[in-house]
RODO-2510 file (C-alpha; in nm, 4 decimals, decimal comma):
residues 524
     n   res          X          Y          Z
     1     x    -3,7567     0,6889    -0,3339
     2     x    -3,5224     0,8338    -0,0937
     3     x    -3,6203     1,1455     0,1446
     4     x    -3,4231     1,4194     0,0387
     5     x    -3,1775     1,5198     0,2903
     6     x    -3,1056     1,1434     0,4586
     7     x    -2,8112     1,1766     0,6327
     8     x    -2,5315     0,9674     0,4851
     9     x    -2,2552     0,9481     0,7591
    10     x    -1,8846     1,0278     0,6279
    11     x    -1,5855     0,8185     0,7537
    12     x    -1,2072     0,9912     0,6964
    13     x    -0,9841     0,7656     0,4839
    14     x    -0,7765     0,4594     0,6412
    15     x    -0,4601     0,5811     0,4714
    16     x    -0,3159     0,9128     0,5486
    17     x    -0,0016     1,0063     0,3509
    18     x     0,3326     1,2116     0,4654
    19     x     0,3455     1,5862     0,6293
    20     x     0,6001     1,7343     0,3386
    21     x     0,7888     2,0417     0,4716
    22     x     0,8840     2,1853     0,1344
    23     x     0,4973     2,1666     0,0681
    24     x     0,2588     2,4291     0,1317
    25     x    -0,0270     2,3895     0,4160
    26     x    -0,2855     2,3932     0,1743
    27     x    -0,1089     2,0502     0,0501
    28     x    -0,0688     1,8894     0,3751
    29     x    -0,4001     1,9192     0,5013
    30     x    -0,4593     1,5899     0,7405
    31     x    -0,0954     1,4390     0,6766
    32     x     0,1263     1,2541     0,9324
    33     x     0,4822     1,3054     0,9731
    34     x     0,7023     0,9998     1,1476
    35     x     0,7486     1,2767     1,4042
    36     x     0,3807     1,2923     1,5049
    37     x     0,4004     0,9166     1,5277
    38     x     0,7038     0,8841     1,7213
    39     x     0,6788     1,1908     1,9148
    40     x     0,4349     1,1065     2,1450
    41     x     0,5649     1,1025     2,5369
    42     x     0,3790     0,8155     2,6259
    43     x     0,5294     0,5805     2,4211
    44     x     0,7533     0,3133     2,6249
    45     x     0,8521     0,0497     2,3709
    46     x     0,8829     0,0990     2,0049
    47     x     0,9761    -0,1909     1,7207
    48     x     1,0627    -0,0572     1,3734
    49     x     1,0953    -0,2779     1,1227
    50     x     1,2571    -0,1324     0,7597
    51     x     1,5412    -0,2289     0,5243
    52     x     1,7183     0,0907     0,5666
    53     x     1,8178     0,2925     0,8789
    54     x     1,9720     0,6350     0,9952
    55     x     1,9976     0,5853     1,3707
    56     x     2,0138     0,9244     1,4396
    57     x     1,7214     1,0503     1,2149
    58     x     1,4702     0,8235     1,3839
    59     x     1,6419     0,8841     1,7265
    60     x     1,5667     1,2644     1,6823
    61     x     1,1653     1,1701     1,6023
    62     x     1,1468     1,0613     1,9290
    63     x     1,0402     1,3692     2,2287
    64     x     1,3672     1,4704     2,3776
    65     x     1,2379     1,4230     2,7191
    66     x     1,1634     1,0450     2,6661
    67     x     1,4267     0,9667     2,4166
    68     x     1,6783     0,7912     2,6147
    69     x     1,4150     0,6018     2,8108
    70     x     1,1963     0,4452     2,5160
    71     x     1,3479     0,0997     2,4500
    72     x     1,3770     0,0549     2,1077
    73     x     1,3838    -0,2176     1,8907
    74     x     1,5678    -0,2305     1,5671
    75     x     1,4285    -0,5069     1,3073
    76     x     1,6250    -0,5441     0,9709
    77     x     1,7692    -0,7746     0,7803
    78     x     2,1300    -0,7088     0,6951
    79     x     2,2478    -0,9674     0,8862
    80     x     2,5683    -1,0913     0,6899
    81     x     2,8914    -0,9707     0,8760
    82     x     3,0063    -0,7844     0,5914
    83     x     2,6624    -0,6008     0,4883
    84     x     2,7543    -0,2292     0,5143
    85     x     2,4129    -0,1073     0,6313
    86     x     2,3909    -0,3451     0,9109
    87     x     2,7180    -0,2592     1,0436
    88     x     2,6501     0,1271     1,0134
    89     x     2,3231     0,0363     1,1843
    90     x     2,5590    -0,1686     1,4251
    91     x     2,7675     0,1123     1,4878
    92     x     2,5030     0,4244     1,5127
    93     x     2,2986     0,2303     1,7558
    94     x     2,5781     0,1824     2,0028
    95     x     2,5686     0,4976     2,1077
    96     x     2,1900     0,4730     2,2628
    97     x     2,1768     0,2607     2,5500
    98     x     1,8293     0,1578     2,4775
    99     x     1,8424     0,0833     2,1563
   100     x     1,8621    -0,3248     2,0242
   101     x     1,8790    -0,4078     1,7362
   102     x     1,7798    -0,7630     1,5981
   103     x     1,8463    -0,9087     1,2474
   104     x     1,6213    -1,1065     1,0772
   105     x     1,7843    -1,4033     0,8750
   106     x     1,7067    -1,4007     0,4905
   107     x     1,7689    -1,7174     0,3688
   108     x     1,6977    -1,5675    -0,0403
   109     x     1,9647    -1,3991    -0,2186
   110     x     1,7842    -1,1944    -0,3617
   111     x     1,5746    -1,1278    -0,0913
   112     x     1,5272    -0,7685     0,1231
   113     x     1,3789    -0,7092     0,4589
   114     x     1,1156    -0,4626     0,3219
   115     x     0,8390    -0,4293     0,5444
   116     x     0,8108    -0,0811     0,7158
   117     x     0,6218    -0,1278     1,0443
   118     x     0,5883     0,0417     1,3733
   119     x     0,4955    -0,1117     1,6708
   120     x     0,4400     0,0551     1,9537
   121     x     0,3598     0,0206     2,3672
   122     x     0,2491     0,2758     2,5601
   123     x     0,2511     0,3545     2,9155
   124     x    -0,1678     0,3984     2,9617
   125     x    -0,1585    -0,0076     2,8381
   126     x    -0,2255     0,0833     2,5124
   127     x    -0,0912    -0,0476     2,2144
   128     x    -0,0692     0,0846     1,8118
   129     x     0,0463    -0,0737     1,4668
   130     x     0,1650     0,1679     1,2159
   131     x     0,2540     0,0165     0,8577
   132     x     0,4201     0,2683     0,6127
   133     x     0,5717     0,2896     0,2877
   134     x     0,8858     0,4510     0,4090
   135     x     1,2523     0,3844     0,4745
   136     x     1,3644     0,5531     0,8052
   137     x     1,6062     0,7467     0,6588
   138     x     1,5595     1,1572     0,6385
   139     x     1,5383     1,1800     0,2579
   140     x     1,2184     0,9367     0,1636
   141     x     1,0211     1,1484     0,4362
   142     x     1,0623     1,4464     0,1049
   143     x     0,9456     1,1889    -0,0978
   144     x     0,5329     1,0658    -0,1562
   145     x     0,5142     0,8442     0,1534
   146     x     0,1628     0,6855     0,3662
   147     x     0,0921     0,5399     0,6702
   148     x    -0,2172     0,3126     0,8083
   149     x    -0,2644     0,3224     1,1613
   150     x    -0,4654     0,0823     1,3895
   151     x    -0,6911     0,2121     1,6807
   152     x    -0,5399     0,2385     1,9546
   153     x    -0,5549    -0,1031     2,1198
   154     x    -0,6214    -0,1537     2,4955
   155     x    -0,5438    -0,4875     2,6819
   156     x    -0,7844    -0,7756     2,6410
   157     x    -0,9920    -0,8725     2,9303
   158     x    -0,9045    -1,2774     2,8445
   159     x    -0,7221    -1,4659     2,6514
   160     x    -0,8063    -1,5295     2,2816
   161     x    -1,0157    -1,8760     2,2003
   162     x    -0,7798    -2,1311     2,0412
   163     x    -1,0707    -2,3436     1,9445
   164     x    -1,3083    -2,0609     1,8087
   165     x    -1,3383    -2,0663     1,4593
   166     x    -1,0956    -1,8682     1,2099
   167     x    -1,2303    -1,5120     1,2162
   168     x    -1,3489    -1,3295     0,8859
   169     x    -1,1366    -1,2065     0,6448
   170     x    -1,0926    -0,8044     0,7231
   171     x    -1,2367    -0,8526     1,0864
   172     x    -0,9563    -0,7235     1,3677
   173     x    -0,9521    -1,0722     1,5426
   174     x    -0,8124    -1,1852     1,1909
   175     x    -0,5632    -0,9164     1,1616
   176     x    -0,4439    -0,9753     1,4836
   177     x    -0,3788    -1,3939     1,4044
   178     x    -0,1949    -1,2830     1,0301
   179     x    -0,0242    -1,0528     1,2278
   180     x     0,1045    -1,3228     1,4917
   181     x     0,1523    -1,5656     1,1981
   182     x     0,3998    -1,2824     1,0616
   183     x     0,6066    -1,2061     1,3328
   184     x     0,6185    -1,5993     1,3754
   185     x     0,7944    -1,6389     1,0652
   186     x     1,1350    -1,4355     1,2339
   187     x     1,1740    -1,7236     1,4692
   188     x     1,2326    -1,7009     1,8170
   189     x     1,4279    -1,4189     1,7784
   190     x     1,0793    -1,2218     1,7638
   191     x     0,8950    -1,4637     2,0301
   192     x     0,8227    -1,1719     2,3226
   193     x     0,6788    -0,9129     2,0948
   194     x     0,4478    -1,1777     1,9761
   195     x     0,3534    -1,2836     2,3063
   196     x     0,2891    -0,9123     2,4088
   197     x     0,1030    -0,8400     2,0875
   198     x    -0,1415    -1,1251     2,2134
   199     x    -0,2523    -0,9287     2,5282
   200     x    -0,3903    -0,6751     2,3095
   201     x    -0,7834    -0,6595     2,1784
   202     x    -0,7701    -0,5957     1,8248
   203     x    -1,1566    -0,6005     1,7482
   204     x    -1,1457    -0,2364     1,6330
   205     x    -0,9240    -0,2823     1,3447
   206     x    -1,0848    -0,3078     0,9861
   207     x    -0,8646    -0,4476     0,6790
   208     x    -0,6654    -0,7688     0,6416
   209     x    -0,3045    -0,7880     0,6593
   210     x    -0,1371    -0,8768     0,2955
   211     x     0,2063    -1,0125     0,4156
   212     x     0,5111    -1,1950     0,2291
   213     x     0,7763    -1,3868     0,4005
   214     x     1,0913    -1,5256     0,2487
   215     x     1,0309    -1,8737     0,1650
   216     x     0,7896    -2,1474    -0,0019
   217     x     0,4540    -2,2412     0,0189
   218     x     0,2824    -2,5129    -0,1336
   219     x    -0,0812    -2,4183    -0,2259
   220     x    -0,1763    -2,7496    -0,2592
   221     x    -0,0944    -2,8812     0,0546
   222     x    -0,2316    -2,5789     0,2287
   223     x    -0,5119    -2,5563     0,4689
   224     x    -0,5996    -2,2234     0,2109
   225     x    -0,9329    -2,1111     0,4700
   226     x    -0,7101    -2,1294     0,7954
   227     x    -0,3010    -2,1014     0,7258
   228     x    -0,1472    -1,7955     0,6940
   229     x    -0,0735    -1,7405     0,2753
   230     x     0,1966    -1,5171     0,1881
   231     x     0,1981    -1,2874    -0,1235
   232     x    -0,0209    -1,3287    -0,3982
   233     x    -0,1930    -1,6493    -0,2709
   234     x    -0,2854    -1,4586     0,0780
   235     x    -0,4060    -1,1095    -0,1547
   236     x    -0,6095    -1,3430    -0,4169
   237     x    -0,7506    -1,5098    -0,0725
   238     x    -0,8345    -1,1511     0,0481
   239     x    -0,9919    -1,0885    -0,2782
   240     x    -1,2431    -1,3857    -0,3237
   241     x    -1,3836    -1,2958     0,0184
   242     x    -1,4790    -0,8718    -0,0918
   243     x    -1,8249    -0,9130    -0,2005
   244     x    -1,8073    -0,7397    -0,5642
   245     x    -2,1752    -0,5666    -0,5035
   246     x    -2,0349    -0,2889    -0,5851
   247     x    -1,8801    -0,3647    -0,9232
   248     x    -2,1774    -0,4610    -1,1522
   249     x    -2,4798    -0,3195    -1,0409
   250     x    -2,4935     0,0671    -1,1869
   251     x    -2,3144    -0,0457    -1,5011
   252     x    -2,4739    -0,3746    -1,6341
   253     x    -2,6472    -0,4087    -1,9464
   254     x    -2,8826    -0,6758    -1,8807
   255     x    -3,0363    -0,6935    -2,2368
   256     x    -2,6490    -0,6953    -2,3928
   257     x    -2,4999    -0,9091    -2,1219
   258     x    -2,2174    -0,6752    -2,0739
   259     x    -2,0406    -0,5202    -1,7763
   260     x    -1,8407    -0,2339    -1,7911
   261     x    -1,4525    -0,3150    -1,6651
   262     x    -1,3444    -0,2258    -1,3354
   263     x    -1,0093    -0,0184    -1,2908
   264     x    -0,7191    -0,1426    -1,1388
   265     x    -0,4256     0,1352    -1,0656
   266     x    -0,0787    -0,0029    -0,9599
   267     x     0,1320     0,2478    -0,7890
   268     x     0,4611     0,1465    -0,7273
   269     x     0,8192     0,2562    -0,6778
   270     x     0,9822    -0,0166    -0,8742
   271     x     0,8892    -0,2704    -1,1091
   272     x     1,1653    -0,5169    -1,1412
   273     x     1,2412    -0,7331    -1,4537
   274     x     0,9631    -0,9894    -1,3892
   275     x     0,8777    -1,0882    -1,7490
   276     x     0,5625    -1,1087    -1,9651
   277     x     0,4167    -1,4761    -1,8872
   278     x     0,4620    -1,4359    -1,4611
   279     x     0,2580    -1,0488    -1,5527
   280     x    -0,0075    -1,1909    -1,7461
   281     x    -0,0611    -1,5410    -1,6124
   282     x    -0,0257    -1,4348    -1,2500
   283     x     0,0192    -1,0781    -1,1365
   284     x    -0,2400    -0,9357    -1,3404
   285     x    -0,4802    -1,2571    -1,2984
   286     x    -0,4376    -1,1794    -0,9051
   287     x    -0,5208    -0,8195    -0,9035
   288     x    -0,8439    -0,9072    -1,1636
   289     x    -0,9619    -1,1830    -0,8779
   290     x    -1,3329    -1,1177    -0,8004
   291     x    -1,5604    -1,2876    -0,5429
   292     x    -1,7846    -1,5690    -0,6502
   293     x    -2,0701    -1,6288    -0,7291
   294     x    -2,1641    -1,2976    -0,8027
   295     x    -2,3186    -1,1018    -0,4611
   296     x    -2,5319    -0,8991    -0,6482
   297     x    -2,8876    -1,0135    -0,6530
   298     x    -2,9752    -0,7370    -0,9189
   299     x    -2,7135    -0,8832    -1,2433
   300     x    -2,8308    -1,2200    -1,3875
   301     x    -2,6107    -1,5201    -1,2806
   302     x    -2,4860    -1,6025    -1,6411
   303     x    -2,3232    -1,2430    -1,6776
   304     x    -1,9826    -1,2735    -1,6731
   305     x    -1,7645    -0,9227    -1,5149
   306     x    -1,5025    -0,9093    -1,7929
   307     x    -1,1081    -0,8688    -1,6770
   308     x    -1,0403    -0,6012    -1,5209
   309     x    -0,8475    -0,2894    -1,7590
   310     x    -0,4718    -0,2156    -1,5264
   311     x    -0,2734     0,1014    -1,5295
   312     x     0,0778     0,1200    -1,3919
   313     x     0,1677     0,4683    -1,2484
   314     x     0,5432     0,5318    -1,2547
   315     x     0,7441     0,8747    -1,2964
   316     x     0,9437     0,9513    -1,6382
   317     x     1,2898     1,1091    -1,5845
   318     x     1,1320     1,4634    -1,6802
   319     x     0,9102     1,4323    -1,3301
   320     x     1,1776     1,2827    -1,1422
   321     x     1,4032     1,6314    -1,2209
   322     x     1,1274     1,8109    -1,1123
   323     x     1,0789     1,6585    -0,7788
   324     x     1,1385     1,8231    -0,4512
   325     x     1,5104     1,6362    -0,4581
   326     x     1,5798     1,6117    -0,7998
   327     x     1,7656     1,3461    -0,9563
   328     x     1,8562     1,2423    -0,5782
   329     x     1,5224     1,0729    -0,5758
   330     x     1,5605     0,8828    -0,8494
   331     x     1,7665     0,6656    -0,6610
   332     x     1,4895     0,5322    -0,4555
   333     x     1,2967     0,4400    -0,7820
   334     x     1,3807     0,1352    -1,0081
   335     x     1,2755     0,0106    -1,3861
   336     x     1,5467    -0,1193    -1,5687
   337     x     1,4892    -0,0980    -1,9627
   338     x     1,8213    -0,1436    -2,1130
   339     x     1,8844    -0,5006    -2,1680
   340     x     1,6648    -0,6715    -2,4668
   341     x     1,4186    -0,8577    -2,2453
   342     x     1,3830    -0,5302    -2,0323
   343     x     1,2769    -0,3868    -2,3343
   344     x     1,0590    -0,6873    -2,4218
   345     x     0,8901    -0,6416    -2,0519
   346     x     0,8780    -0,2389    -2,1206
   347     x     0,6934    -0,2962    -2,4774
   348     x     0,4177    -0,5120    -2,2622
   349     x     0,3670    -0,3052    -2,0025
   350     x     0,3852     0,0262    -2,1986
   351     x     0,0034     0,0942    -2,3133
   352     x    -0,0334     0,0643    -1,9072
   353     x     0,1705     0,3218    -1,8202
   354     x     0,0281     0,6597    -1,6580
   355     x     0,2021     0,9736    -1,5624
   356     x     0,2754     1,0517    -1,2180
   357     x     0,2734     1,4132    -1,2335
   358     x     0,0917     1,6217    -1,5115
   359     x     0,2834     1,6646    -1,8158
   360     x     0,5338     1,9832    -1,8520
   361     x     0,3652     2,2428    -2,0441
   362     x     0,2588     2,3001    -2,3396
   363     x     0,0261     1,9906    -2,2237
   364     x    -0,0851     1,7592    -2,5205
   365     x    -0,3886     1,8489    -2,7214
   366     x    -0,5618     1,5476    -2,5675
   367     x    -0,3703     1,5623    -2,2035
   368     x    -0,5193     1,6811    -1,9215
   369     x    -0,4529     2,0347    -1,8524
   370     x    -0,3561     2,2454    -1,5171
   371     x    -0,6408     2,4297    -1,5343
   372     x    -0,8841     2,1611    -1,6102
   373     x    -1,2058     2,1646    -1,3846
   374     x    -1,2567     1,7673    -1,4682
   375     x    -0,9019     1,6853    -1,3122
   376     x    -0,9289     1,5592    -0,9388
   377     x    -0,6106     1,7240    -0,7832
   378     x    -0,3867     1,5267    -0,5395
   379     x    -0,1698     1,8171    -0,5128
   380     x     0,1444     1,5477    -0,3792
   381     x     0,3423     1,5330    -0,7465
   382     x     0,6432     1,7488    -0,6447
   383     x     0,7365     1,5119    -0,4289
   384     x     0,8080     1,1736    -0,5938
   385     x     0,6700     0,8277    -0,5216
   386     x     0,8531     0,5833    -0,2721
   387     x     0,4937     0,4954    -0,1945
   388     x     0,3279     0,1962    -0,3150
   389     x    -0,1133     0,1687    -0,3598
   390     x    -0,2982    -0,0827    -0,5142
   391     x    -0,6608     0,0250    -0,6160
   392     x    -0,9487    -0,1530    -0,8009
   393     x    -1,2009     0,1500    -0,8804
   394     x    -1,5632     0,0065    -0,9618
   395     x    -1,5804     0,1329    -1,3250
   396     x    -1,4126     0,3682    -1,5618
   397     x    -1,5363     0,6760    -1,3914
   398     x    -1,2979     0,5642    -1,1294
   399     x    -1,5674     0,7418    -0,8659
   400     x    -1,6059     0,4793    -0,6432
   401     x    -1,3808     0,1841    -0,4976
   402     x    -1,4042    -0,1730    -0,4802
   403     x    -1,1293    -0,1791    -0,2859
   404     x    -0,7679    -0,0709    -0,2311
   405     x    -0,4147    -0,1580    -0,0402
   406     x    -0,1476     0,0381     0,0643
   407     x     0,1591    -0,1651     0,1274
   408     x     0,5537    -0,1801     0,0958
   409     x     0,5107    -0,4718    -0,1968
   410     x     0,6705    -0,3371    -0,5337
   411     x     0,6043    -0,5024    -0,8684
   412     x     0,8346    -0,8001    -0,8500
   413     x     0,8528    -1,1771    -0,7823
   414     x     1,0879    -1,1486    -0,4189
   415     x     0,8235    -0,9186    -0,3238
   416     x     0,4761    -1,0984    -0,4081
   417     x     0,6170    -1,4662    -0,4968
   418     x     0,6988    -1,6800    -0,8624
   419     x     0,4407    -1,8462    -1,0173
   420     x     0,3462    -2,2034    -0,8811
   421     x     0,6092    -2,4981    -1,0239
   422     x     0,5017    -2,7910    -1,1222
   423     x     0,5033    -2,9350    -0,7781
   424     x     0,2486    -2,6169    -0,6651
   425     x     0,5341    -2,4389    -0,4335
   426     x     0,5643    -2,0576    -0,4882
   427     x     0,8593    -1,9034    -0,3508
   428     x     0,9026    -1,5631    -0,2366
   429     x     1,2141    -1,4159    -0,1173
   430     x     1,1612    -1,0581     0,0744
   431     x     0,9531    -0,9333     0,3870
   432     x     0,7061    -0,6740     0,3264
   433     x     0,4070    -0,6084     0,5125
   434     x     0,0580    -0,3687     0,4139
   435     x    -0,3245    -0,3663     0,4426
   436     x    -0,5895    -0,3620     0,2196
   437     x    -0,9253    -0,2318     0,3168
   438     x    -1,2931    -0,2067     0,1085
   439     x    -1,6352    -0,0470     0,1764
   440     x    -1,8266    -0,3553     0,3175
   441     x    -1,5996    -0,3532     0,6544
   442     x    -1,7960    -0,0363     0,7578
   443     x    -2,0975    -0,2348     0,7413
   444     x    -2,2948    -0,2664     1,0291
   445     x    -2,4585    -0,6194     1,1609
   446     x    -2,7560    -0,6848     0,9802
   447     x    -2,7162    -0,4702     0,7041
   448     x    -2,7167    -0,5749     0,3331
   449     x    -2,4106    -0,4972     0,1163
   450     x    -2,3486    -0,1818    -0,0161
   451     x    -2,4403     0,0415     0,2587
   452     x    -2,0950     0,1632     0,2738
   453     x    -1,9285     0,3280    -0,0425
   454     x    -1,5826     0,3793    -0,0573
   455     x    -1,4245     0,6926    -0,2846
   456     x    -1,1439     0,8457    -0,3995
   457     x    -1,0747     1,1766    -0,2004
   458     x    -0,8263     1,4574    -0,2782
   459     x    -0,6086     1,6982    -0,0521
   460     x    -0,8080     1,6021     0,2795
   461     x    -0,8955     1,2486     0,4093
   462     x    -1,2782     1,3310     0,4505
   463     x    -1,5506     1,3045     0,1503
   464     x    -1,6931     1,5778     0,0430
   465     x    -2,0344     1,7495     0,0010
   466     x    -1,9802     1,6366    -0,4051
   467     x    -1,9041     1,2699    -0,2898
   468     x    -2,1894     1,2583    -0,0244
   469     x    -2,4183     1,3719    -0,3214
   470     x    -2,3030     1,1366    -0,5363
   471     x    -2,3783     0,8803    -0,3242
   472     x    -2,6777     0,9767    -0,1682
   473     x    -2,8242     0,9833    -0,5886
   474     x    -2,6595     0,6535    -0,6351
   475     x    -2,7384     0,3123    -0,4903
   476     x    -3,1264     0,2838    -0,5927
   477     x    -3,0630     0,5229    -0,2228
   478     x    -2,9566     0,2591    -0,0180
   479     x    -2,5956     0,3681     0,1182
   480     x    -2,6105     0,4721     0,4473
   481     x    -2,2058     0,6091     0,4883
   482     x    -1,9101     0,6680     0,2274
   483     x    -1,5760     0,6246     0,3046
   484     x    -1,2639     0,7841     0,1614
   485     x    -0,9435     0,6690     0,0116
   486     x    -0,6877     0,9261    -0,0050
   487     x    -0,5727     0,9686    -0,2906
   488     x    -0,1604     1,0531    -0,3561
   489     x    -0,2107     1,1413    -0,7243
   490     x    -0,4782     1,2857    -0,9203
   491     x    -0,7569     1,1486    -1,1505
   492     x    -0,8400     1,0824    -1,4387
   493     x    -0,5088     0,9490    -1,5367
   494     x    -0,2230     1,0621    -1,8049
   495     x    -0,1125     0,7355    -1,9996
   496     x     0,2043     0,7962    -2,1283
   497     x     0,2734     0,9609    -2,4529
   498     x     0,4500     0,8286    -2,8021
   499     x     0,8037     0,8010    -2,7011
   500     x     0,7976     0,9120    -2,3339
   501     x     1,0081     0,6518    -2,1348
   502     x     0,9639     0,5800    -1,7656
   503     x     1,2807     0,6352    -1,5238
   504     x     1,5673     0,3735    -1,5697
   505     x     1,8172     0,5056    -1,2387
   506     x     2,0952     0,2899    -1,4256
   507     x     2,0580     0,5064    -1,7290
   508     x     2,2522     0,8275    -1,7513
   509     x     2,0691     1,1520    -1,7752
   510     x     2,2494     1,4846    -1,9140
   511     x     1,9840     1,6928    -1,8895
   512     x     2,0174     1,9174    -1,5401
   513     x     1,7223     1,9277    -1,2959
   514     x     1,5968     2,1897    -1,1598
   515     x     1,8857     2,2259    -0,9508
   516     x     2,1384     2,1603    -1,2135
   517     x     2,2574     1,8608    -1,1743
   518     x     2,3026     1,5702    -1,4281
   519     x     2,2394     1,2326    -1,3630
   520     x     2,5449     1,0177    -1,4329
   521     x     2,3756     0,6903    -1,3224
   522     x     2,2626     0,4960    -1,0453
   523     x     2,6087     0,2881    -0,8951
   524     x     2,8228     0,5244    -1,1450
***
């Protein structure tokens, strides 16, 4: 039995989300702004990757007394002569000496350069990689954004082993070869900030990079253990190697042979027309993967997890006129429902579809309430969602995590990849760049799995006394540290009424928000 009172170490969460100025402290309580990023005087080279720009705005984030001395790299991928944000980019960026800005080639049409990443060089040798969810423009920074930051990374004191084997899955020596394998993919263009990034020691770094560039990849041909794998390939990869300890063990009845289903929560900004079959047969499938065999000692080999139950999070007009901006942030998020196999794709994905925000009052007989003790509060629904998390909570109590990603990857196939052809190629067509993280990467050596519990935290990035407890009575007493996820909307979740809808920007709107305004249509 454990001693009462053992010490159970707490770790602050990986992902931080966005300082908000129209939001009260007691709502930004351990939140970053791109500010307190960029801001810092002893930054002396910055890359920023994105798909859209404001020169100036991210100019200003800079500290005036450095701002004209910080070389500055510009990554995006409007690279088409007549592409009206890369020649506004063009034209902003003249006026800074110090700025250059490279464009990536997108050889998809219906690709985007989507990643959001910082990377910066500092003058004590130090060097930092920031992935957010984020456009650098001034109005998604009033919108629900996150960031993940790395340690701070100090030269290495030799060069990395080429003939060492391919480091674990999650470990920092991993990151920092996905990483490499990324920038890669931009072609020489990109070939001195991957040579600099190589200097760098990256051990301190938990979580593995999920990645997608534009492009195929044949999965049969691939070296799957050692090549980079873009999209869902590289996250199902990711998710083979989590040891699912976690999932089974307080919830299995041995005598029934059941398990009880894991969670998984997609949080996204846009789901784009991807259909039915590529939603069942492979997005869904991906997000359900599970390590085998089973890691937990304690649940009889021939007991099968089931598939894992999925929620999709995404704002209905009603929350999107509520918002800090109004209707003007509904431009920023995307679900078309208007043609018949939009509908068709709607129907599917409808009895997975959860409220962002609580619902307007009077609430539901059977909603969540305001004032409800049970309801874990985020306190982050004014502003709406541009950011994008992918979560699989251990069990329906959704009190613990298997793991979760934060990344710039929407629901659709340019962003994650098409289904394998007959020939085994998947193609993807868009950058985008994020990290996923779980509990067992704050293992120490030596220790067996499930020391480290990961949970959902709300309105500060450190667990709790309630947490700690929870833990500390859990785990036939075996945790030794729990870890916390911030969490950027609140729990238990609000599926979506009979005959709400979820936002459609293309669709008209005549009822004002709460500044008045209608909503004539995205494009109109």
């Amino acid at each position: 039995m454990e001693p009462i009172g053992k010490v159970i170490k707490t770790i602050p969460s990986p992902m931080k989300l966005n300082f908000i100025q129209e939001f009260p402290a007691s709502s930004n309580v351990d939140t970053l702004s791109l500010g307190s990023i960029l801001g810092d005087p002893m930054i002396k080279e910055c890359w920023l990757f994105n798909y859209l720009f404001n020169v100036d705005f991210v100019m200003r984030q800079f500290d005036p007394d450095v701002r004209g001395l910080v070389q500055v790299k510009i990554v995006h991928g409007s690279w088409r002569r007549e592409d009206t944000n890369g020649i506004v980019i063009d034209e902003d960026a003249r006026r800074y000496p110090n700025i250059q800005v490279i464009k990536a080639y997108m050889p998809e049409a219906f690709g985007t350069h989507h990643s959001k990443m910082i990377i910066l060089f500092r003058h004590d040798d130090l060097a930092q990689i920031i992935i957010t969810t984020g456009n650098f423009i001034e109005r998604d920074w009033r919108m629900s954004q996150a960031f993940w930051r790395s340690p701070l990374l100090p030269l290495q004191n030799q060069p990395d082993d080429i003939i060492s084997l391919v480091p674990p899955l999650g470990s920092g020596p991993r990151f920092k070869s996905d990483l490499s394998a990324y920038i890669r993919s931009y072609g020489s263009k990109l070939a001195d900030l991957d040579a600099h990034l190589r200097k760098y020691d990256f051990r301190k770094i938990r979580g593995a990079l999920i990645a997608s560039t534009p492009g195929k990849q044949n999965l049969r041909s691939l070296d799957r253990d050692n090549e980079a794998l873009w999209g869902l390939p590289g996250l199902k990869r990711v998710l083979e190697a989590i040891p699912n300890i976690n999932a089974p063990q307080p919830h299995v009845d041995v005598l029934g042979g059941s398990i009880q289903k894991s969670h998984v929560v997609t949080q996204v900004s846009s789901v784009a027309s991807v259909g039915e079959k590529w939603l069942s047969s492979t997005f869904f499938p991906t997000l359900s993967t599970i390590s085998t065999p089973n890691s937990n000692p304690k649940v009889p080999s021939h007991i099968k997890p089931p598939a894992s139950k999925h929620s999709i999070i995404f704002p209905t007009p009603s929350e999107i006129r509520n918002s800090i901006d109004g209707y003007n942030s509904g431009s920023s998020i995307h679900m078309k429902t208007q043609t018949p196999s939009q509908a068709k794709q709607l129907s599917f994905i409808r009895p997975m579809l959860c409220h962002w925000a609580p619902p307007p009052n009077p609430p539901h007989p059977q909603s969540r309430t305001t004032n409800n003790p049970a309801i874990r509060k985020a306190h982050r629904h004014p502003a709406a969602p541009h950011i994008k998390t992918y979560t699989r909570f251990t069990d329906p109590s959704m009190k613990t995590i298997d793991w979760a990603m934060m990344t710039s990857a929407n629901l659709s196939t340019q962003a994650w990849g098409s289904a394998p052809n007959a020939s085994g190629e998947a193609r993807i067509c868009s950058y985008e760049i994020g990290v996923i993280v779980w509990p067992g990467l704050w293992d120490e050596e030596g220790e067996e799995q499930g020391s480290t519990v990961m949970v959902p935290v709300f309105g500060s990035d450190m667990p709790g006394e309630k947490e700690v407890e929870m833990v500390r009575r859990g785990r036939d007493g075996g945790s030794k540290r729990v870890v916390g996820w911030r969490m950027p909307y609140d729990l238990p979740l609000e599926p979506y009424r009979e005959g709400e809808e979820p936002w459609c920007a293309t669709m008209a709107c005549e009822e004002v928000d709460w500044m008045g305004r209608v909503w004539a249509g995205y494009g109109a």
